[in-house]
N, C-alpha and C positions, 0 to 999 in steps of 0.2 A: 318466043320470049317477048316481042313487040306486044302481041296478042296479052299476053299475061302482063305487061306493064300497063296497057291502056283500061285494061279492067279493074286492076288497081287502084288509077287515077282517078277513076270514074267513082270507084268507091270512098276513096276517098272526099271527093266533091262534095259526094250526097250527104255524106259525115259532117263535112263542114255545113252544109246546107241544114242540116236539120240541129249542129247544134244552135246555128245562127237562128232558126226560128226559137230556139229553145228557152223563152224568156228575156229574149235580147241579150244573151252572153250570162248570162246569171246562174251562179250555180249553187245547189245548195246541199251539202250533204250531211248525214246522221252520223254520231258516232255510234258504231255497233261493237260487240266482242269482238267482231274478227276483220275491224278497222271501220272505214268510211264506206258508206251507203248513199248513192248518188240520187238524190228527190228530185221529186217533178215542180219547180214553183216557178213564175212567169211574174217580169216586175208590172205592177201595178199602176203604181203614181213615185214620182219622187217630187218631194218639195223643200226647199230652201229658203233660208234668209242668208245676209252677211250683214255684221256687224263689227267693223274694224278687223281686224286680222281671222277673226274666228267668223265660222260658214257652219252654222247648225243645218243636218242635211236628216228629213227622215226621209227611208226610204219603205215602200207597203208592198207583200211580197205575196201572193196565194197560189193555190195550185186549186184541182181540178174537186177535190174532195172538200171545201171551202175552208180551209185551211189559210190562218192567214200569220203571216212573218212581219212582225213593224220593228227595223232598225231605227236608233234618233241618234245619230253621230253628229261631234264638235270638233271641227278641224280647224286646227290653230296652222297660219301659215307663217313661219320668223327666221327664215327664210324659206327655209323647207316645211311639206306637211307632214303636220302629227296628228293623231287621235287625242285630244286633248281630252276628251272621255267619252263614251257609248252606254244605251242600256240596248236592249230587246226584250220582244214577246213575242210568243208563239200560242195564239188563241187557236183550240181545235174544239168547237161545241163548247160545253161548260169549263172544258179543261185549259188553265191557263199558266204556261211556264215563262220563267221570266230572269234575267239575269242581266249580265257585264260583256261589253264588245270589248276586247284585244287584239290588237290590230297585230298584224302578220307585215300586210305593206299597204301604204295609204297614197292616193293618186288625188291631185288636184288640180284641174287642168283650167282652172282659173274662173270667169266671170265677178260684175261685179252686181252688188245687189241681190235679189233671185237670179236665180239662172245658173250660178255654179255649178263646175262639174266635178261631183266628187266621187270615188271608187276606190275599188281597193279589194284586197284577204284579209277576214277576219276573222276570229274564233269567239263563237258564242257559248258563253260560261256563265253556270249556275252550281253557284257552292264552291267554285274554284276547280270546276272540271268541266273538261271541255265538250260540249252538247252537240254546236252544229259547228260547220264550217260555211261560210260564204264568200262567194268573187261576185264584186260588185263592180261592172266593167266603170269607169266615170260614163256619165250620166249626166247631163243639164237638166237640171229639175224647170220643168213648164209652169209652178208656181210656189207665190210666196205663203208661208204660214205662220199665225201665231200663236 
């Protein structure tokens, strides 16, 4: 029974080990017929501003097929954070989908200026149906953009 719990443990390890390399905790999945489909994307860059209560945060997301995910979220913080509004894209070759972020649950673990760390669950919607799903662990964005 020892023997079969340590094997376990070990499995489990590996599990957390590899989803930790998996994009740095970021996860992004499709909606399909017969639910979520778990995709391969790895964050990129995330960059920030703040501007009084609100932290416009995009964040650049691609996987191994160059495949690329650009979130621009506005988090209003009064006291708590909100999604004060989102868009996305999803550039694959010529093909480009595009829509609205709805936040699920929004994480902002503060900074002032660049450097904000913002995260969260969102669902990305085009035409008012829901496309992808993403967990954006917070993240301190390494620079400012305009």
């Amino acid at each position: 029974m020892i023997h079969l719990r340590s094997k376990l443990l070990v499995a489990l390890a590996f599990l957390g080990l590899a989803s930790g390399c998996h994009g740095g905790g970021v996860t992004v999945e499709e909606r399909i017929a017969e639910g979520w489909q778990l995709l391969r994307y790895r964050l990129a860059s995330v960059e920030s501003r703040r501007d009084g209560y609100v932290t416009e945060s995009q964040f650049r997301l691609v996987n191994d097929g160059a495949v690329e995910l650009l979130l621009v979220l506005h988090v209003a913080v009064d006291p708590t954070a909100r999604l004060e509004k989102g868009h996305w894209s999803r550039t694959a070759g010529e093909r480009v989908e595009e829509g609205e972020v709805v936040p699920i649950q929004v994480e902002f673990l503060g900074g002032q200026g660049s450097g904000a760390s913002v995260g969260g669950r969102f669902l990305l919607q085009a035409a008012g149906v829901s496309r992808y799903r993403v967990h954006l662990p917070p993240t301190a964005a390494s620079a400012s953009y305009r």
